[in-house]
DOBAVO-84662 format. One record per atom (N, C-alpha, C): x, y, z. Coordinates in steps of 0.2 Angstrom, whole numbers, plus 5000, padded with zeros to 4 digits. Layout:
BEGIN
XYZ ...
//
This chain:
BEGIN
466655656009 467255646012 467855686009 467755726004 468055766001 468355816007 468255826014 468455866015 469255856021 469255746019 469755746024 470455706018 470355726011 470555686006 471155746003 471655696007 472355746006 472355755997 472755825995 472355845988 473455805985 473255755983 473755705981 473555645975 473655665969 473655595966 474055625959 474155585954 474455575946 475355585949 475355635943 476055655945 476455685950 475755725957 475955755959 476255675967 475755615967 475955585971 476655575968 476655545962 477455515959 478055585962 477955625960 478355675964 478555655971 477855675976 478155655983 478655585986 478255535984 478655485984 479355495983 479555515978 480255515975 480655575980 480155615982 480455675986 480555645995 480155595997 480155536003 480655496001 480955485995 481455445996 482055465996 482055535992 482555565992 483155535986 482955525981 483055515972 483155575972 483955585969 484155635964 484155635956 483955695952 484055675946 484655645945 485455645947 485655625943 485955545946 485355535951 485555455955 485055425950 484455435946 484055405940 484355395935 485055445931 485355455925 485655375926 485855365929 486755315932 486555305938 486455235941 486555195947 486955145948 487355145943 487955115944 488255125948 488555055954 489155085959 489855045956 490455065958 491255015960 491154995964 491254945966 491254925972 492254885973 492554905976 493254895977 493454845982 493954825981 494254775987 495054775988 495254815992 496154835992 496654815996 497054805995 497554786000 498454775997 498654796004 499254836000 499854776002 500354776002 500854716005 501654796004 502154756009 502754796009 502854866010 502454906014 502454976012 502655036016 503155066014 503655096017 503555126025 503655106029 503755146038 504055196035 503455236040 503455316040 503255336046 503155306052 503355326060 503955306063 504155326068 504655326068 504655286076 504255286080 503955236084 503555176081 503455186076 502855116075 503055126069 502755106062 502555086055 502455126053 501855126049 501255166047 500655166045 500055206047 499455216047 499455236040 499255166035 499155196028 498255206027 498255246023 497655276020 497755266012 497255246008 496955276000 496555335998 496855375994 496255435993 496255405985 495755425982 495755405972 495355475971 495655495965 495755555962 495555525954 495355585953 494955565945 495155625943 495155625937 495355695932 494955725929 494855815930 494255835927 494455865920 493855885918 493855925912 494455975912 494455985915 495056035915 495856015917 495855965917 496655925919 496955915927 496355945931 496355955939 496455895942 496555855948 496455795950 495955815957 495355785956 494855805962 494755725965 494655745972 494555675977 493755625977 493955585977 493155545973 493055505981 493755485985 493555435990 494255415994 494055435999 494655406006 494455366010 494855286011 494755226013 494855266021 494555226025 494855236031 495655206035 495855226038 496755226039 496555166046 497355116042 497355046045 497855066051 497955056057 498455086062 498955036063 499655056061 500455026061 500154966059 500254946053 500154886048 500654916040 501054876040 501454896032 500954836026 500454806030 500254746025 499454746025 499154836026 498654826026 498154776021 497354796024 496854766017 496354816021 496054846017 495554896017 494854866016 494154886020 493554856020 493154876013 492854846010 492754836003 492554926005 492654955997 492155025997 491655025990 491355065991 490955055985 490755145987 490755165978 490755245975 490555235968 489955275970 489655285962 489755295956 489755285952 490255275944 490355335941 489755365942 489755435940 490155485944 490155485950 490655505953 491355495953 491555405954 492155375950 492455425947 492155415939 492855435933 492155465928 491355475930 491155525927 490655465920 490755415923 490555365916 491155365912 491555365912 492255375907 492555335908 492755255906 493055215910 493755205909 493755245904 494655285903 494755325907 494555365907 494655405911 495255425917 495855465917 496055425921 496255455930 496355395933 496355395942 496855385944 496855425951 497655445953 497655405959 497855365961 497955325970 498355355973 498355385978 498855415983 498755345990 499455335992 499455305997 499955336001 499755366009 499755406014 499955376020 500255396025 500455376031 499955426035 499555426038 498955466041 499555486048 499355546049 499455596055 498955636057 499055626065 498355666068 498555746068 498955756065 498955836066 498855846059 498555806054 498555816048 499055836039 499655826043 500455846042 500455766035 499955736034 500255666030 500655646026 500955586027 501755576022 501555536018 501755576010 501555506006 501955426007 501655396004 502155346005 502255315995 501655325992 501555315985 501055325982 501055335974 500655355971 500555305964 500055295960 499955275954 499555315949 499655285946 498955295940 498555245936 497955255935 497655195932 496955225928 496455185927 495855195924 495455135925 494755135925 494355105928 494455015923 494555065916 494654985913 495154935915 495754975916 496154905921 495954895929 495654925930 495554895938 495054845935 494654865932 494254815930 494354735929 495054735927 495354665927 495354605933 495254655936 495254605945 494454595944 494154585942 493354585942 493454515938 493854495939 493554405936 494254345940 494154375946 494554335951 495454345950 495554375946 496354405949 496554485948 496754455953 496954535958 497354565951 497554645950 497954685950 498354705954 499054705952 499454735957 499854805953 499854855956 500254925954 500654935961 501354955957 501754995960 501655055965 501755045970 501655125974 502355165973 502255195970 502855265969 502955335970 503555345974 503455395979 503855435973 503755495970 504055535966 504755545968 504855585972 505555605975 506155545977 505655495980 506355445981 506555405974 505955395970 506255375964 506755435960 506655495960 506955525958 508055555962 507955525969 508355535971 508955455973 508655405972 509055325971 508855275966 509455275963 509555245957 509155165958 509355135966 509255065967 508455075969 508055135968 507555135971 506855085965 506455045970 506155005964 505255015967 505155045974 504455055974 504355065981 503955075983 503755095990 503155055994 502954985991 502554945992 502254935986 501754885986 501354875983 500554875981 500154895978 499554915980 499054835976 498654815978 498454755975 497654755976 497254785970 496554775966 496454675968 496054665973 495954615976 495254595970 494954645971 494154625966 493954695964 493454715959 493254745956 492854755950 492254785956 491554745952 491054815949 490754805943 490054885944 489554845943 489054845951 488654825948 487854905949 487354895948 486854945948 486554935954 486454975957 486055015962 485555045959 484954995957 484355045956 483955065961 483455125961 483155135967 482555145966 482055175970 481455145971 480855185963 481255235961 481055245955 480855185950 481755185948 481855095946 481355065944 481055045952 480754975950 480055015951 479655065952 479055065950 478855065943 479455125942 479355145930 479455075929 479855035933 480054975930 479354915930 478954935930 478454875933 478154855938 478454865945 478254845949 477554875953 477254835954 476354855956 476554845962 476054905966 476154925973 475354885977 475254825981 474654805985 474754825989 473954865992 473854905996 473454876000 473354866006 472954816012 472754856018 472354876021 471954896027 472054856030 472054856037 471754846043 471654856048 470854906050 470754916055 470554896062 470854916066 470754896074 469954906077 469454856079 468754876081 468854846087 469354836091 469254796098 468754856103 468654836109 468254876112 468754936115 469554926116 469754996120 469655036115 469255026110 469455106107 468855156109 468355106112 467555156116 467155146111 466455166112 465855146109 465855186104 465755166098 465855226090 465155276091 464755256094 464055296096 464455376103 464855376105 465055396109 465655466107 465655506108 465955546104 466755566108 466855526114 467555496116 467755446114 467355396108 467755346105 468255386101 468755316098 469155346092 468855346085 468155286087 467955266078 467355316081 467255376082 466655416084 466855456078 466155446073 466155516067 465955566069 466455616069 466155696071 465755726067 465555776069 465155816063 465155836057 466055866056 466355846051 466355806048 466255736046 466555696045 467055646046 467355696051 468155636050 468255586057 468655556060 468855526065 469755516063 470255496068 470855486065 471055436062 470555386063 470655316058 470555336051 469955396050 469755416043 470355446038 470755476045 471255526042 471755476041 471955446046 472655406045 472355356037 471755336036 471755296029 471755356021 471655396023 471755456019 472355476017 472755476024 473555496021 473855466018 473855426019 474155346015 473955336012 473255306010 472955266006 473055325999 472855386000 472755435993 473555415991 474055425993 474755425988 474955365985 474555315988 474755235987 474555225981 473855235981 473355215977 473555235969 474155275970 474155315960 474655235960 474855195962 475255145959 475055075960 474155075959 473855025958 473455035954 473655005948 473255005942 472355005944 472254955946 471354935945 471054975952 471654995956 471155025961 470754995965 470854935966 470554875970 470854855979 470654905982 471254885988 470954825992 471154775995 470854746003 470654766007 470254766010 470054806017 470054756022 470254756028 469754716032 469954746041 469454706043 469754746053 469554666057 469754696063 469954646067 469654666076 469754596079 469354636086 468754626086 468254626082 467554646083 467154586085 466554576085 466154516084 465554536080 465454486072 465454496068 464554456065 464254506062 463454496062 463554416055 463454346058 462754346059 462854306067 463354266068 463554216072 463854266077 464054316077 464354376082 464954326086 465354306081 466154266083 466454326081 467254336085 467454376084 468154356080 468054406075 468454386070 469054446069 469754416067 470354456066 470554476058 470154446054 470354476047 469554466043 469054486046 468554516043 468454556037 468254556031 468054596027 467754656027 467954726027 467654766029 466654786024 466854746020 466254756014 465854686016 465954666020 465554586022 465754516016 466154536012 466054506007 466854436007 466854406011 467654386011 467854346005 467554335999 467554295993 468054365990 467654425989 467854465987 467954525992 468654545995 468654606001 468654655995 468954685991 469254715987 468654805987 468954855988 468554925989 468954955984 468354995980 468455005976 469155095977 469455105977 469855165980 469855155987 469955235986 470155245996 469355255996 469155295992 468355305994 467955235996 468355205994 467855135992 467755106002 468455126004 468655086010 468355136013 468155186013 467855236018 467155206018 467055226013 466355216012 466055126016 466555096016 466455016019 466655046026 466955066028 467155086035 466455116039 466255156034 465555216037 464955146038 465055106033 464355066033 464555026038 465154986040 465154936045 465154946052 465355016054 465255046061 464655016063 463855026062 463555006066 463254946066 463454906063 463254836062 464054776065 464354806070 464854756072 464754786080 464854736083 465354736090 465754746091 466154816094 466854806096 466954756102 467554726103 467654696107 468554666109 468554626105 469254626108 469354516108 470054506109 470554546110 470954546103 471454596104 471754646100 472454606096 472554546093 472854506086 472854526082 473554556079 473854576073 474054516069 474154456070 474554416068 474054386060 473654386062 472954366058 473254396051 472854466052 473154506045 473754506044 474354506046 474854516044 474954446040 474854366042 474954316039 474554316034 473854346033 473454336028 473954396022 473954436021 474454476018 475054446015 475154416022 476154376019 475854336014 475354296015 475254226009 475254266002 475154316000 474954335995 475654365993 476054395998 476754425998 477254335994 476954305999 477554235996 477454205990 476554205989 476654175983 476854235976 476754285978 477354335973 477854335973 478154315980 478954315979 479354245975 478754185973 478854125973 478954155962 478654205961 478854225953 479454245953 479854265957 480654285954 480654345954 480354405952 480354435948 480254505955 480254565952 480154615956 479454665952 478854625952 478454645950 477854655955 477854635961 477254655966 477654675972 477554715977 477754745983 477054745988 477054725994 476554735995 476554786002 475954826004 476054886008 475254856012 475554856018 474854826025 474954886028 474454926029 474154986035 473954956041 474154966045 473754946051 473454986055 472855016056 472755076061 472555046067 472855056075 472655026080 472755086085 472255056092 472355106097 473055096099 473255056100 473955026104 473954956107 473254946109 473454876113 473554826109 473854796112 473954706107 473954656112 473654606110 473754556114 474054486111 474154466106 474754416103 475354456102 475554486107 476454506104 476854466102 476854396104 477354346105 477054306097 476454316094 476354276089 476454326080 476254426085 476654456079 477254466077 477754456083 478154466082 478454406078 478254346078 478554306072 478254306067 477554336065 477254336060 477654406056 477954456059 478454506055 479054486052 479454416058 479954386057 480054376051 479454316050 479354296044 479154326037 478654376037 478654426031 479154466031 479754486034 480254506034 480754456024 480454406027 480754396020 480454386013 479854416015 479654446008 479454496007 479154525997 478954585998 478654626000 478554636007 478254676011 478554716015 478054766017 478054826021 477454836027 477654856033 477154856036 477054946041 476554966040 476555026042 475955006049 476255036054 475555046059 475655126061 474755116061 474955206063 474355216070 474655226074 474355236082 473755276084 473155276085 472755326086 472655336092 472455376096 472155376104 472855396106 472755416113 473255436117 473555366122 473655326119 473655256123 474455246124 475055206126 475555176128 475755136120 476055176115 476255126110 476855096110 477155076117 477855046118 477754996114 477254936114 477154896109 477454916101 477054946099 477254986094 477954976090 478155026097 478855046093 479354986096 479054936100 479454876100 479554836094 478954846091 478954806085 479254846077 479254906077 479454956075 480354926072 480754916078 481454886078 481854926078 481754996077 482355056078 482755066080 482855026087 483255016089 483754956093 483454926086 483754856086 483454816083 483754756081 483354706076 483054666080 482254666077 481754636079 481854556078 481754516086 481854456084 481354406087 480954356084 480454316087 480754276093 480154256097 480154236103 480754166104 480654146098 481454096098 482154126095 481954196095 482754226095 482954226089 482454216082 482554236074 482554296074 483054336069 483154416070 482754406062 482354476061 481954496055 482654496051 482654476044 482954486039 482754546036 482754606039 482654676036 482054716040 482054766040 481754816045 481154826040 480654816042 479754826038 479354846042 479454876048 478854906050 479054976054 478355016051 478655106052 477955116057 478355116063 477455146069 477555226065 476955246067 477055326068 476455346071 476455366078 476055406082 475555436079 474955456079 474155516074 474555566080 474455566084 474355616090 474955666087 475755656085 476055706083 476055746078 475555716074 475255766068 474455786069 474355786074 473655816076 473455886071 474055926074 473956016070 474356026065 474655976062 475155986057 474755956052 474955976042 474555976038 474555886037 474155876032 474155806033 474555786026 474955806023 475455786020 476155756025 476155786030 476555786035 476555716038 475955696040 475655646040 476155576036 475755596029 475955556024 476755546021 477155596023 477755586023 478055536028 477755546035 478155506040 477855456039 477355436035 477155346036 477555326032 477655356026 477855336019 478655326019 479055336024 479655376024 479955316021 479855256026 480355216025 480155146018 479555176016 479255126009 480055106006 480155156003 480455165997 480955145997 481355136003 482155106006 482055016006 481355016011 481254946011 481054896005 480554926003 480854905994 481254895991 481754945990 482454935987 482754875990 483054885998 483254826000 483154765999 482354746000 482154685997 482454655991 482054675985 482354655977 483254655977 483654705982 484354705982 484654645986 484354615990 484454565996 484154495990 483654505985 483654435982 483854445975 484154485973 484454505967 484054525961 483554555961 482954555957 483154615954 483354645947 483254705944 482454725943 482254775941 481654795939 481554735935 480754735935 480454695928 480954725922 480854835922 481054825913 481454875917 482154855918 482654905920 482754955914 483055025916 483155065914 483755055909 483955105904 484255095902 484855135902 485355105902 486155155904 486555195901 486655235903 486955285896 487755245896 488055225890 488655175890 489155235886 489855225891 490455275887 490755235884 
//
């Protein structure tokens, strides 16, 4: 099987992953965000038909004594008593981790010909804004240089008022693996009958001369990068659709090793190798229930979630030709794994209609059960074999893998979980 075994494992998997999620070194250093909350009351008309369209820019000071731009709010149209939608900017971008450091607020009257009139300016540091960070605002003067400089009676140009102000961390999908968290990895292959008789060299489960078919491949892509972030190397395997040796009942979460006390394969090899042996000892047949495996997976996903902690994620492959026949029963079975650590990847083989697919996918819109439940979070990534037919099979592995890394974060950030053993912060 060596010769369809994408050349991926130790550090060079840990690489890709991080390069699929798109981790910067210095987003690992500091994940610290601000997160702000502003709103301004009194502040000077500067149209001459209307008010003013006020804007914030915040300015940090560099090494050199320069003032460079960290963050522009977007501009409130003819309001003197704006409140700006919360923002959040990275700490290290902020003030650099320096929480002295000090910041310049400019507050503007936006012009579309880009001509902008101040209206006022402060200065501050991260440590006093800090002070709104435990339920009372901060309020600074907005001060226009020149008017104060040219009336005696002049006292400020509005008010600028730190409603809230918080840092908390942004870990990312780094984070919680160095941090602990164990990656389960779950097979499930499609054996219904559209996919044609495995003896047939037009089927999909047809092994070529080479060895491979694209169900072989699609578990290869995958399964080799997963595999460096399970300790014991123990995966689940199972398929579905078939009728199944000794009662020939057609079973939706069968063991691919016959053994359903223990499904567990020993690697990716292990699942191949149970793949090659069960080919001829089952009946394709049908029909084509996802909901089976997806619920068998989530019990193991709940009772993880039920520890608190952000120490298991769990990852379900699904390889199918496309047909499904319980739409209406996956699609609440996704609903509901939606709310926990899972992910679900289905990867399409044959040339068949995977509107199903990408219905369930949610791309373009949030996935919602037959009673009108919306998924609490986007968990399933279709991706078509047929687009990567001539491309390298790393290619492959990036598009399945693309959105692991995000859906993870999200989850543990949606229930407040840091890593088991968060990183440590460099403190100024």
């Amino acid at each position: 099987m060596d010769k369809v075994q994408v050349k991926l494992s130790g550090v060079s998997c840990l690489i890709f992953l991080l390069s699929v999620a798109q981790i910067s070194a210095e987003e690992i250093k500091d994940t610290r965000v601000v997160y702000l909350e502003i709103e301004a009351r009194n502040l000077d008309k500067k149209d001459f038909l209307g008010k003013s369209d006020p804007f914030l820019e915040f300015y940090k000071q560099t090494d050199a004594g320069m003032w460079q731009l960290v963050y522009r709010s977007e501009v409130i149209k003819n309001n003197l008593n704006p409140c700006w939608r919360k923002c959040s900017v990275p700490l290290q971008t902020f003030c650099g981790g320096d929480f002295n450091k000090p910041i310049k607020v400019e507050c503007a009257d936006h012009d579309s010909d880009g001509s902008h009139d101040l209206i006022g300016t402060f200065e501050t540091n991260l440590t006093e804004l800090q002070k709104a960070g435990d339920g009372s605002p901060v309020e600074f003067e907005c001060i226009h240089p020149e008017k104060k400089q040219k009336k005696k009676s002049y006292k400020n140009s509005g008010i600028i008022r730190i409603k809230s102000c918080k840092i908390e961390t942004e870990y990312s999908f780094l984070d919680y693996v160095m941090g602990g968290c164990q990656i389960n990895f779950t097979v499930g292959v499609d054996f219904t009958g559209s996919n044609g008789d495995p003896k047939s060299p037009d089927s999909l489960h047809y092994i070529s001369p080479d060895g491979i078919n694209e169900y072989l491949i699609a578990i290869w892509s995958v399964g080799s990068v997963v595999q460096d972030y399970d300790t014991d190397k123990l995966f689940p395997a199972f398929g579905f659709g078939a009728q199944v040796p000794p009662s020939w009942q057609v079973s939706h979460e069968f063991a691919l090793n016959f053994n359903p006390s223990n499904p567990y394969c020993q690697g990716i090899q292990g699942i191949v190798d149970a793949y090659r042996q069960i080919l001829p000892q089952i009946r394709l047949y049908g029909p084509t229930n996802f909901s089976p495996i997806i619920n068998h997976v989530a019990r193991f996903a709940a009772h993880s979630a039920q520890q608190g902690t952000a120490s298991q994620y769990f990852i379900l492959l699904i390889i199918t030709d496309g047909e499904i026949t319980d739409l209406d029963q996956t699609r609440q079975a996704i609903v509901n794994a939606s709310k926990l650590p899972m992910s679900i990847i289905i990867v399409g083989v044959g040339e068949a209609d995977f509107k199903a697919m990408e219905f369930l996918d949610g791309d373009n819109g949030v996935l919602k059960s037959l009673t009108g439940e919306p998924a609490a979070r986007d968990i399933v990534q279709f991706v078509p074999f047929r687009q990567f037919k001539n491309a390298p099979r790393e290619a492959l592995s990036q598009m399945v893998l693309a959105e692991v890394p995000k859906q993870l974060v999200s989850y543990y950030k949606w229930q407040g979980w840091p890593p088991v053993k968060p990183p440590e912060m460099k403190m100024m």
